[in-house]
C-alpha positions in Angstrom: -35.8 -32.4 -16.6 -33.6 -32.4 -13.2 -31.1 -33.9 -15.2 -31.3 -31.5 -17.9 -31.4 -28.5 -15.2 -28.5 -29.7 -13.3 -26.5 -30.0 -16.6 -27.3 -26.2 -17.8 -26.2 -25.0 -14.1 -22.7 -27.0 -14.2 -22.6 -25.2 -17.8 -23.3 -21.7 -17.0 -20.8 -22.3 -13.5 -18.4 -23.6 -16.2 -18.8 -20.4 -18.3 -18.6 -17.8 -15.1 -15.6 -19.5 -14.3 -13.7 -19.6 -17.8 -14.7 -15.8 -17.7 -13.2 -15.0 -14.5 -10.1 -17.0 -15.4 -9.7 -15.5 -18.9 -10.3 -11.9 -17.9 -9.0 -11.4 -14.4 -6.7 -8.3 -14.1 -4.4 -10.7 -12.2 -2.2 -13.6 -13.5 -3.5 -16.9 -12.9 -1.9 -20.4 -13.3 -3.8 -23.5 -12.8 -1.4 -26.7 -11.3 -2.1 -30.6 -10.7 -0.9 -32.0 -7.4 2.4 -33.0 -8.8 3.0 -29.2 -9.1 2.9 -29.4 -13.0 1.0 -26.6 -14.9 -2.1 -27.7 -16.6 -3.1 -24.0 -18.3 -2.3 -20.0 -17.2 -4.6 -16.9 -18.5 -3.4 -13.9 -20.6 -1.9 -11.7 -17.9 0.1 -14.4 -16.5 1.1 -14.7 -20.2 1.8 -10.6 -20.1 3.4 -10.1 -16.8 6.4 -13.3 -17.0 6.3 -13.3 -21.2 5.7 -17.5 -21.5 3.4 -18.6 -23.7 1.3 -21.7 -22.5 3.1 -23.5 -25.4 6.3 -23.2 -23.3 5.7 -23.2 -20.2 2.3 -26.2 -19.8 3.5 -29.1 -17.8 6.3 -27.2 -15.9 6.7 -26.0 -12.5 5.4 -22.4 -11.6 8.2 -22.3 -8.9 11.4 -22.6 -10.8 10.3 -20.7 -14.1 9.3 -17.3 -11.7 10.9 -17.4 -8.7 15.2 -16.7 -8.6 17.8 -19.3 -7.6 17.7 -18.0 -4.0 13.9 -18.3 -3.5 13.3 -21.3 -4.7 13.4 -23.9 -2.0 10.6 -21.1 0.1 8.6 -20.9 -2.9 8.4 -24.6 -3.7 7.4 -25.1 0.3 4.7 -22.3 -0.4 3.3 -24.5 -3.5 3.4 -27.8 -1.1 2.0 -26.2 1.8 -1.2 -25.1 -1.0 -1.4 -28.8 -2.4 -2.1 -30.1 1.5 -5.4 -28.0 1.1 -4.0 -24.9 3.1 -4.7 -21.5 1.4 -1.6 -19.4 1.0 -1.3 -15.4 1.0 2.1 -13.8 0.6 3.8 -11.0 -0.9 7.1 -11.2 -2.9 9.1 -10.7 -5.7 8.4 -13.1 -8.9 10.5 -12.6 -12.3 9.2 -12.7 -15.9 11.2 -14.8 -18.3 13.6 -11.7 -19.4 14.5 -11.6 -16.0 12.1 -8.7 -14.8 11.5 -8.6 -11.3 7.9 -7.7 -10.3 6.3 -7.3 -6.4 3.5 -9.6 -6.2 0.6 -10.7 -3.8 1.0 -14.1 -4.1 -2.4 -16.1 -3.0 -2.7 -20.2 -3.5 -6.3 -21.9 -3.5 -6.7 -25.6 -3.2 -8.4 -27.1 -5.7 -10.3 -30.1 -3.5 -12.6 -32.6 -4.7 -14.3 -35.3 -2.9 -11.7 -34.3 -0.1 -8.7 -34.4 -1.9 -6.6 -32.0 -3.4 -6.2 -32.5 -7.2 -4.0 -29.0 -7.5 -4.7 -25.5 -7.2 -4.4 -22.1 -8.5 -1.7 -19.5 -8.4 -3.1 -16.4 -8.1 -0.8 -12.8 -8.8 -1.9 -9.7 -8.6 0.8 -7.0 -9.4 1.7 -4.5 -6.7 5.0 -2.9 -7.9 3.4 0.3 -8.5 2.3 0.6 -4.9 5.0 -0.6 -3.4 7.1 2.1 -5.4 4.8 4.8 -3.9 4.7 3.5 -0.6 8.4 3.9 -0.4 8.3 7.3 -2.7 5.5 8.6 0.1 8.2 7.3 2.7 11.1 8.9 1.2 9.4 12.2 1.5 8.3 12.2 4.9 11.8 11.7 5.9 13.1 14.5 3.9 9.9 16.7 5.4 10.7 15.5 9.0 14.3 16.6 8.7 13.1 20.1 7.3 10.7 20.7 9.7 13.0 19.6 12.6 16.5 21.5 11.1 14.9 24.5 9.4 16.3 27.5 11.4 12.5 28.9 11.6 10.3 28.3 14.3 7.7 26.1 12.4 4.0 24.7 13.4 1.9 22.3 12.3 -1.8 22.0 13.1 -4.9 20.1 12.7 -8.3 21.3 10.6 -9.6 22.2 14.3 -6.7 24.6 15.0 -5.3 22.3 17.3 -1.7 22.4 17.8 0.1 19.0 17.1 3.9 19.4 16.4 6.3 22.2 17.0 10.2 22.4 15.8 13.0 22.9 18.2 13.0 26.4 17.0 9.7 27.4 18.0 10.7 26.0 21.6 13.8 28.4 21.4 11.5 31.4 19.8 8.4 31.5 22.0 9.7 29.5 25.1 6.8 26.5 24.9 7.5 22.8 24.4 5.2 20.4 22.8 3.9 19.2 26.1 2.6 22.6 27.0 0.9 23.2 24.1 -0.1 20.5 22.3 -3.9 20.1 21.4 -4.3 23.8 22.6 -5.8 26.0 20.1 -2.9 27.7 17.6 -4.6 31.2 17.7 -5.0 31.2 21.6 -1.2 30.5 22.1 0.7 33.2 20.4 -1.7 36.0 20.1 -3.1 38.6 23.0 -6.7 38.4 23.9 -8.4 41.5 21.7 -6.0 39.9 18.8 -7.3 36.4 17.9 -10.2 36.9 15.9 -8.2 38.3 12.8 -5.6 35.4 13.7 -8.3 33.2 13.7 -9.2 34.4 10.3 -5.7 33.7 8.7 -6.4 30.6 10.0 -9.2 29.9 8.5 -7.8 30.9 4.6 -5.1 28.6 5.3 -7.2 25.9 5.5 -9.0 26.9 3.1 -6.1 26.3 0.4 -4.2 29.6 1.1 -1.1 30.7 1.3 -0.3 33.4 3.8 2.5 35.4 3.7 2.3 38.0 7.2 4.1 40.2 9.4 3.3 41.4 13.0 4.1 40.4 16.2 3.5 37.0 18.4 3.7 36.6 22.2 5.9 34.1 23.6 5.8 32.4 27.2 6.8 35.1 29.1 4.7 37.3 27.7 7.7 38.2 25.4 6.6 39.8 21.6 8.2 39.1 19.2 8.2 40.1 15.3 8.3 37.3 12.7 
């Protein structure tokens, strides 16, 4: 009965496993220790374009990585099969020549303290590294508006705490950033008896509005002026 017990766990770990291999969202090749592939899942079928047919009994290294990254990559693969785990991002190319950013994990494959191979594990993160430099892109093109525009511009936290001012607002209202900074925004430019309809426009901004105003704000020297 022990026997029989032990047998239907190893067969329902066996099953867990196939499942996970078959229909994980990342590409997967399993290797021996001589670096040769023994058998890859679907999405490592769909992300480099090999069939198992073609590529079973290959190396992983020189079928996805390019001329130039081949000698690091193949150290990556020999640093896994000494039993060290390996976590890396970097570029890997499908077999039309499609470049792809990858997180790149090894995991030793060990048995009765040896390494018998291990798996290549890639999980696809082109599409966040394109909006990571997309998000970068436009904070640089924000910063230079909000440092160049010829108005004097503001920006404030959901407190109405003051966090960044433009050069023009120094030249407008007389106060640099260390003055003001973490001081409230309605307290600043508006006189005493003023700030609670201030306060108010405040408020709709955050709230998702747009606010388009005249009147008049005091600067430093208790200077008005009309914007």
């Amino acid at each position: 009965t022990k026997e029989y017990q032990a047998e239907q766990s190893l067969n329902r770990q066996i099953k867990v496993f196939e499942s996970l291999f078959s229909n994980s969202s990342d590409a997967i090749v399993r290797i021996d220790n001589s670096q040769k592939i023994i058998e890859i899942n679907e999405n490592f079928e769909r992300f480099f374009g090999y069939t198992s047919e073609e590529i079973i009994g290959q190396t992983t290294d020189r079928l996805i990585s390019s001329p130039d990254e081949l000698v690091h990559n193949t150290g990556l693969t020999e640093t896994l099969l000494s039993g060290d785990k390996v976590v890396i991002e970097g570029k890997r190319y499908a077999k039309d020549g499609t470049a792809r950013d990858f997180l790149v994990q090894g995991v030793p494959i060990t048995l009765e303290n040896e390494v018998i191979g291990g798996y290549g594990i890639f999980t696809n993160i082109t599409d966040l590294k394109n909006a990571t430099k997309e998000i970068a892109a436009q904070k640089v093109i924000f910063e230079a508006l909000f440092k160049n525009s010829s108005d004097a511009i503001i920006r404030f936290d959901a407190g109405h705490n003051i966090v960044a001012i433009n050069e023009n607002f120094t030249s407008l209202f007389g106060y640099t950033l260390n003055e003001i900074k973490n001081q409230k925004l309605d307290q600043i430019l508006i006189s005493e008896n003023d700030q609670e309809p201030t306060v108010e426009l405040t408020n709709r901004v955050l709230n998702g509005e747009r606010i388009f105003y005249e009147g008049q704000r005091k600067g430093k020297q208790n200077r008005f002026v009309h914007v």
